[in-house]
C-alpha positions in Angstrom: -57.0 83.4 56.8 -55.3 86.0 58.3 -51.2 85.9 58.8 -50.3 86.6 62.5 -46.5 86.5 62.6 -43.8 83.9 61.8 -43.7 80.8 63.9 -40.4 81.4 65.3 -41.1 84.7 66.3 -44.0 83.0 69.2 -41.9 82.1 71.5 -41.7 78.6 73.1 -43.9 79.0 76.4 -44.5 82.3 75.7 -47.5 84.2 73.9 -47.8 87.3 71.9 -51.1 89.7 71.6 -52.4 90.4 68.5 -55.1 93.6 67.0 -57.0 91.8 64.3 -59.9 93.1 62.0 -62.7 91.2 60.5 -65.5 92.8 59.1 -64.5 95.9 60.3 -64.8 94.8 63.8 -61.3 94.8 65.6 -60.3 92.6 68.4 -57.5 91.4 70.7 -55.9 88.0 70.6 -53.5 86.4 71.9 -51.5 83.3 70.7 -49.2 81.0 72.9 -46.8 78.1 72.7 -46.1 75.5 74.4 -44.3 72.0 72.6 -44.4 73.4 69.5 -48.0 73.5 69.4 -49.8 77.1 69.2 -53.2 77.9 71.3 -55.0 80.6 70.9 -57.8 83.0 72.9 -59.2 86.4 72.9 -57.5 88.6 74.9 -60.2 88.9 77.4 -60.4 87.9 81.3 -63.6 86.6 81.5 -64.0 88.4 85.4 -63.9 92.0 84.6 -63.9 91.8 80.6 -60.7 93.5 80.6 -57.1 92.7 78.6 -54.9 90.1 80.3 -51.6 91.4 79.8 -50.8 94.9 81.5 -47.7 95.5 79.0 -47.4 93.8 75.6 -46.9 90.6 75.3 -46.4 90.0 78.9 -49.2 87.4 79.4 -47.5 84.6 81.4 -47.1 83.8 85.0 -43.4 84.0 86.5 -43.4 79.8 85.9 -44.1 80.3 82.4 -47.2 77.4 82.9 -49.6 79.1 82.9 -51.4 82.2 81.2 -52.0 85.4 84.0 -54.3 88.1 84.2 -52.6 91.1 85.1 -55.5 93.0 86.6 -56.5 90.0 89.8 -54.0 87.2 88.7 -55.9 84.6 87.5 -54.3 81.2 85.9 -55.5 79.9 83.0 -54.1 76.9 81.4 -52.6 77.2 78.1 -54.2 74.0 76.9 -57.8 74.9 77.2 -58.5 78.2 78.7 -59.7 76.8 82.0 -59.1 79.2 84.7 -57.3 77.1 87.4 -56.8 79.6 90.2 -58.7 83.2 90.8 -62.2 85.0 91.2 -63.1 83.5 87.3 -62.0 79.9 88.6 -63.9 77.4 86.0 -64.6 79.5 83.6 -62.6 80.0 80.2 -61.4 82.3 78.0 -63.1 82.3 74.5 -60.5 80.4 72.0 -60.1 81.3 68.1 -58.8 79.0 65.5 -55.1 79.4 65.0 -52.9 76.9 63.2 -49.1 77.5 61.6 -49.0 77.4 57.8 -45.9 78.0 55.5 -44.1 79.0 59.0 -46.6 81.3 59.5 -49.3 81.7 62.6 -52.1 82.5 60.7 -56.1 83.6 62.5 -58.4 80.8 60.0 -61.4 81.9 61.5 -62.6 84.8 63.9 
């Protein structure tokens, strides 16, 4: 288990990016929230393999449904992944297990 940040610091239909390490491999994440429940994916559009936030933590659309890519500006629901809209549209971005313990968004297994 790996401790993300405090709950109230992921804000409520917003998501924060994330640099994690496990066995000495690093990664991007990202976690979001939406009705007080937390979702969370690798950082990683799965049309050109590249981050989907252009500036940190700026991940969603100008609604705040939906999470964008910054590089084509494909929508992906926060739910499930599923890319709704775009050149990647039915595919989905790769989830890892995230849950809020003690307050705390913690990484359980990546």
């Amino acid at each position: 288990m790996q401790i993300l940040c405090p709950f109230d610091e992921l804000p409520e239909n917003g998501a924060k990016g994330f640099r994690i390490s496990a066995q000495s491999l690093a990664a991007d994440i990202l976690v979001a929230r939406r009705d007080g429940r937390i979702y969370g994916y690798r950082n990683v559009c799965p049309h050109r393999h590249t981050t989907l936030d252009w500036l940190p933590d700026q991940f969603m659309d100008p609604s705040g449904e939906y999470l964008q890519c910054a590089t084509h500006g494909a929508l992906f629901r926060l739910e499930d992944g599923l890319c709704i809209a775009g050149p990647c549209k039915g595919q989905r971005l790769t989830p890892v297990t995230v849950a809020v313990h003690d307050d705390m968004v913690v990484l359980l297994s990546e």
